[in-house]
C-alpha positions in Angstrom: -165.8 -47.3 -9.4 -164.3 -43.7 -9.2 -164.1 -40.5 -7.0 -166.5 -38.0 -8.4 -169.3 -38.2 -10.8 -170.3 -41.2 -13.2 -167.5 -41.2 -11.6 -166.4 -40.7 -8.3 -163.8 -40.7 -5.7 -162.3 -41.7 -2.1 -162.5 -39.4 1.0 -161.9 -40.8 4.1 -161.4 -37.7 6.4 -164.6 -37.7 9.0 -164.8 -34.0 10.7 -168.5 -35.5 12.2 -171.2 -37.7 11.9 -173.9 -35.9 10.3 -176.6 -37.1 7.7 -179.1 -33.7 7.2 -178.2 -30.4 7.9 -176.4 -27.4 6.8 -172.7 -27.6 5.4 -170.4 -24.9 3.5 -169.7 -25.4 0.2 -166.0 -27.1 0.5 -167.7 -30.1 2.7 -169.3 -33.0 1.4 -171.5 -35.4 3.4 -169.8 -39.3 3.0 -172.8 -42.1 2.7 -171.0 -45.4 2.9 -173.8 -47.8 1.6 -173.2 -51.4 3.1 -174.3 -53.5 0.2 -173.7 -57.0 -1.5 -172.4 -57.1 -5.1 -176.2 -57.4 -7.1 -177.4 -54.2 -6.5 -174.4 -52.2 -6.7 -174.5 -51.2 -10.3 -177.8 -49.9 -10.9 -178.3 -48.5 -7.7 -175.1 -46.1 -8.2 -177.1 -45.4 -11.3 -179.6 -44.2 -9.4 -177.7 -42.6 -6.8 -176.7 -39.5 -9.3 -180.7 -39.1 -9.1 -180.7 -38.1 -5.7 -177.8 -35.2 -6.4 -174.4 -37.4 -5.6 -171.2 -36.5 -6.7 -169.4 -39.1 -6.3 -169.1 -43.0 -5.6 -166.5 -45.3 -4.6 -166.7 -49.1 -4.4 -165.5 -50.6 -1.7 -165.0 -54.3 -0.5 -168.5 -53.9 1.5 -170.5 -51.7 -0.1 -170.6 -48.2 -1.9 -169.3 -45.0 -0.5 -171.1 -41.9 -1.8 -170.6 -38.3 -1.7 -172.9 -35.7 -1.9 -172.7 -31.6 -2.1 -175.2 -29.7 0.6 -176.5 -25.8 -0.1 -179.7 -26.7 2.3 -181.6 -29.2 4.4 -181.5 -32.6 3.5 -181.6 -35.6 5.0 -179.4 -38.1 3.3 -180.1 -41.2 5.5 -183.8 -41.2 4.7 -183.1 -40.3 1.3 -180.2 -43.4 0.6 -182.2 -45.8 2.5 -185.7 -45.0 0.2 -184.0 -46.1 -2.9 -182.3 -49.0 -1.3 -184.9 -50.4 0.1 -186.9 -50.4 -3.5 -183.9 -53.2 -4.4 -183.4 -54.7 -1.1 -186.8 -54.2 1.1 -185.1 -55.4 4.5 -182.4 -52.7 4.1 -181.5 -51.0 7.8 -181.2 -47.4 7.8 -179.2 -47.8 10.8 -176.4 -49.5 8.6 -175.2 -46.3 7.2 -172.7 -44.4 8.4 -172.3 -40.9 7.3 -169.7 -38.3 7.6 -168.5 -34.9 6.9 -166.0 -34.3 3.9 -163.7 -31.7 3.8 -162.1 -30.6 0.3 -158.7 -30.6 1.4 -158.8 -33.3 3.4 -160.2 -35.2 0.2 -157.6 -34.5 -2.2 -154.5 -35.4 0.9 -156.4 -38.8 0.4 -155.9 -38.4 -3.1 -152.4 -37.9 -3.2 -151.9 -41.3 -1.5 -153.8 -43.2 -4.0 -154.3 -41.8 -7.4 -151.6 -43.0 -9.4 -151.1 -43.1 -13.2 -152.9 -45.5 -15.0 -153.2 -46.3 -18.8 -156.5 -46.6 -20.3 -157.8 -47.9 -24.3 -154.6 -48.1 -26.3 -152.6 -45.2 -26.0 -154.4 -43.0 -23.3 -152.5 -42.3 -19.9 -153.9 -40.5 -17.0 -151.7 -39.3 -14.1 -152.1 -36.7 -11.6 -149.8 -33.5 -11.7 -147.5 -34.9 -8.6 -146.1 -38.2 -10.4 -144.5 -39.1 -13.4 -145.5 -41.6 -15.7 -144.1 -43.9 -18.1 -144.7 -43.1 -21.7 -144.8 -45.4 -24.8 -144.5 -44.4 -28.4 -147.8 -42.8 -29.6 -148.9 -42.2 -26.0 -151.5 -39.5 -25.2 -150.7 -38.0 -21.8 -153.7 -36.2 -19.4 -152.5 -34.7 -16.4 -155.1 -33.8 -13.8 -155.6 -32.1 -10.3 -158.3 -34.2 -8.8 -160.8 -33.0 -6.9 -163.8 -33.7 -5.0 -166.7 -33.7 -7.3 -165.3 -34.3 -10.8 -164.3 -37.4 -12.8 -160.8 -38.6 -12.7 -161.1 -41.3 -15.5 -161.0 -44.4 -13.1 -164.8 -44.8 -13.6 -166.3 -47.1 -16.0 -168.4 -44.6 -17.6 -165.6 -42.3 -18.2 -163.1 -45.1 -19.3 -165.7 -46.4 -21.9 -166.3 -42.8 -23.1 -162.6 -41.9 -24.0 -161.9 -45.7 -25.9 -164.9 -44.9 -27.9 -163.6 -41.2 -28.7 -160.1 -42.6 -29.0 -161.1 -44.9 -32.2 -162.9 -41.7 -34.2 -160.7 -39.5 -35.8 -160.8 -35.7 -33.5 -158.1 -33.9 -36.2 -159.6 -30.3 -37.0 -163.5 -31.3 -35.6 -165.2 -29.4 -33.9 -166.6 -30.8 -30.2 -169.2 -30.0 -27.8 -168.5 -31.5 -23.9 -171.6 -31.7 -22.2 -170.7 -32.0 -18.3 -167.2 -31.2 -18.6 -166.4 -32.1 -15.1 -162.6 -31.8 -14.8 -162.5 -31.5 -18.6 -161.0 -35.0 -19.1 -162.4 -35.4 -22.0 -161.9 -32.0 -24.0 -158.8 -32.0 -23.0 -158.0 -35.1 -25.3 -160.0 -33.9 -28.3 -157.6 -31.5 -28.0 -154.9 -33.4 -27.7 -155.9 -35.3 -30.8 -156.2 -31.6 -33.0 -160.0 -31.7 -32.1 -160.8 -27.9 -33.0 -163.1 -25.8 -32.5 -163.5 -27.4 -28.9 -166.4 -26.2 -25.8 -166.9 -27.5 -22.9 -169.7 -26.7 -20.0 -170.8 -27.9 -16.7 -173.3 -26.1 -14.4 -170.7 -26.4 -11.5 -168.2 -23.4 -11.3 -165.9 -25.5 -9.3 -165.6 -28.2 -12.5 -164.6 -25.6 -14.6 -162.8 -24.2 -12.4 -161.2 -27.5 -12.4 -161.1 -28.0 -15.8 -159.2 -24.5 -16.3 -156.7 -25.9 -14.1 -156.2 -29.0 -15.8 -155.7 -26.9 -19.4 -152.9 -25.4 -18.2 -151.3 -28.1 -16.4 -151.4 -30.0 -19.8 -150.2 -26.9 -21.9 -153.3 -26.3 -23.8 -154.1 -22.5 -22.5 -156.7 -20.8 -24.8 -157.7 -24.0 -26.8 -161.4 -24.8 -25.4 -164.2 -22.6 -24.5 -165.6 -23.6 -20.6 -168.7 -22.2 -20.0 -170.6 -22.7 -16.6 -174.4 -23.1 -17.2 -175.7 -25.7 -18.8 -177.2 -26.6 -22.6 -179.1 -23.6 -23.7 -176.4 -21.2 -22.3 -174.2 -22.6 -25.1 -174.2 -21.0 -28.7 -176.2 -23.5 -31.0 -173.5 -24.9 -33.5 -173.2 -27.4 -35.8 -170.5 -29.0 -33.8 -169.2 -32.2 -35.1 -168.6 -34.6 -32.3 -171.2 -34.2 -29.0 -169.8 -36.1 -26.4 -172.3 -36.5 -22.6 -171.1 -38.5 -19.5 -174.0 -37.8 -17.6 -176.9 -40.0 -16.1 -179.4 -41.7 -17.8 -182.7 -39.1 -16.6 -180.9 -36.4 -18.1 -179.8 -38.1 -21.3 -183.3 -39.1 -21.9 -184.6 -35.3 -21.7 -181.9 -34.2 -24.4 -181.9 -35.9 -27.9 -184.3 -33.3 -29.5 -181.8 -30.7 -27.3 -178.6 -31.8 -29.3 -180.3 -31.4 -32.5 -179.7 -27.8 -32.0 -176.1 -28.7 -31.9 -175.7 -31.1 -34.6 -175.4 -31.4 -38.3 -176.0 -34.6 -40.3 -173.1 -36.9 -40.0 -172.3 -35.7 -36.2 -171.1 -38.7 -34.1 -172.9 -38.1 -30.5 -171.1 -40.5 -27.7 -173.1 -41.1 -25.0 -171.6 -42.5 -21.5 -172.9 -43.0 -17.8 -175.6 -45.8 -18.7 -176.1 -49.0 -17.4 -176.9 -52.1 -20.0 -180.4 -51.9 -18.7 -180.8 -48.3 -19.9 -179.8 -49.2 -23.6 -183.6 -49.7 -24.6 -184.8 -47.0 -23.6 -182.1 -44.1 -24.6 -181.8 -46.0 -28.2 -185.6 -45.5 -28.3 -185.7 -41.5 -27.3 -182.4 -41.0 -29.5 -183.2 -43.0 -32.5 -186.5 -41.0 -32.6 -184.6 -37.6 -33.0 -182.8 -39.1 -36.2 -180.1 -40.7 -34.5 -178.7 -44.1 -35.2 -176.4 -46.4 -33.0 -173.2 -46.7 -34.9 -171.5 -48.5 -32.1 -171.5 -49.9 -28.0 -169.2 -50.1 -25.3 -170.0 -51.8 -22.3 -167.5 -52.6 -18.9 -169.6 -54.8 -16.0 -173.3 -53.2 -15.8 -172.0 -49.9 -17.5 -172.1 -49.1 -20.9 -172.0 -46.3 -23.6 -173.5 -46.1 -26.9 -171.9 -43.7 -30.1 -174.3 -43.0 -32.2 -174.7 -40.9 -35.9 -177.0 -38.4 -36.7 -178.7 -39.3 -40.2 -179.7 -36.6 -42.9 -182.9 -36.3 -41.5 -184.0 -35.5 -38.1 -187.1 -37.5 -37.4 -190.5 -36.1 -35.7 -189.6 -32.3 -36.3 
């Protein structure tokens, strides 16, 4: 799995052992999960629920991240929905640990190198070089804590969907932008008019830093809220890597944001989700045009027909 989000990301750096409590906004609290290879999908799923930012696989388990304004205790929390899959879970298994920003992305730096993804897509971070192939599409991110990277399934399965559909002068809405990974190669592909949001200010924060490091100043709207603090627009491509609760609260939303014929891409679901979001989706007037799927994840593109149903 990744660093941050969907998708999510390494951080080894311990300042303390500390589960509930109090912590400034550039520390995260580290959860690493102790768990067998049946559970770990859908319980990641799950774990975005609860307010994480981030997951890692590891050999023994799942190491999760999560952001703390107030008083929480994250043992008690973790173990409650592990225990609904595995009901002799041990709370005393998990170790937790205090994140610190910087010390996050010096882990980075060690590990994140460029990798190639679908047929023509290659993801590097800003400090190494990659090697490029004819036709290749180049993103060049900062990593940081909370935001997606492009290592995750749900990410990777988002941008080979995107990459078959042709972006040239369409407009595109980016629901959860995180660090803009996926604006950033609309753009790339002429994509234009493009927007982009997240309710973090540090993703599009991010993001803004990760449109100038790939040259494309000026050419995408970030705003920082969420849905209804974006213009309604007819936009023609929606794309959401975002978990399945919230997916299922916004197919009447993207309406709003549609026109007939927009292609909607929808990522961060696992295969047991599909019934469900095809259900709430296809009853707004959408139809599934096409799936994705990569081990338990899976993402759906779908078409919006002439007629919105049930309004």
């Amino acid at each position: 799995m990744q660093p941050g989000q969907p998708e999510s990301s390494g951080a080894n750096a311990v300042a303390g052992i500390v589960c509930g409590g109090k912590m400034n906004h550039k520390s995260w609290i580290g959860v690493m999960i102790p768990l067998g290879e049946a559970w770990r999908d859908v319980i990641a799923a799950e774990l975005f629920g609860l307010g994480c930012t981030g997951i890692e696989e590891r050999a023994n388990g799942l190491y999760v991240t999560f952001e703390q304004s107030g008083e929480k205790d994250w043992r008690e929390a973790v173990s409650r929905l592990v225990r609904r899959y595995d009901p002799g879970f041990d709370a005393v298994t998990l170790e937790c640990t205090v994140v610190r920003a910087e010390n996050w992305n010096e882990n980075w730096k060690i590990h994140f190198k460029p990798f190639r993804l679908g047929r023509h897509i290659v993801i590097r971070p800003e400090w190494e070089t990659a090697n490029l192939q004819p036709g290749d599409v180049e993103l060049v991110i900062t990593p940081k804590m909370a935001f997606g990277t492009g290592h995750h399934e749900t990410t990777r399965l988002i941008l080979e969907l995107l990459e078959e559909q042709p972006l040239a002068n369409h407009s595109l809405l980016d629901a959860g932008t995180g660090s803009g990974i996926l604006a950033l190669y609309a753009v790339k592909q002429g994509a234009g008019p493009v927007t982009a949001f997240d309710i973090d200010p540090e993703a599009t924060a991010n993001a803004l830093e990760n449109e100038k490091l790939n040259a494309l100043e000026g050419r995408i709207r970030w705003i920082t809220g969420v849905l209804n603090d974006v213009p309604p627009a007819g936009y023609d491509y929606i794309l959401a890597n975002i978990n399945r609760n919230v997916l299922l609260e916004l197919p009447a939303e993207f309406i709003r944001y549609s026109h007939p014929g927009t292609h909607l891409i929808l990522s961060g679901l696992l295969h047991t989700d599909e019934d469900a979001v095809r259900a709430a989706y296809e009853g707004q007037g959408w139809q599934v045009t096409r799936r994705a799927g990569q081990g338990e994840w899976m993402a759906i593109s779908l078409k919006r027909q002439n007629q919105e149903k049930n309004q």
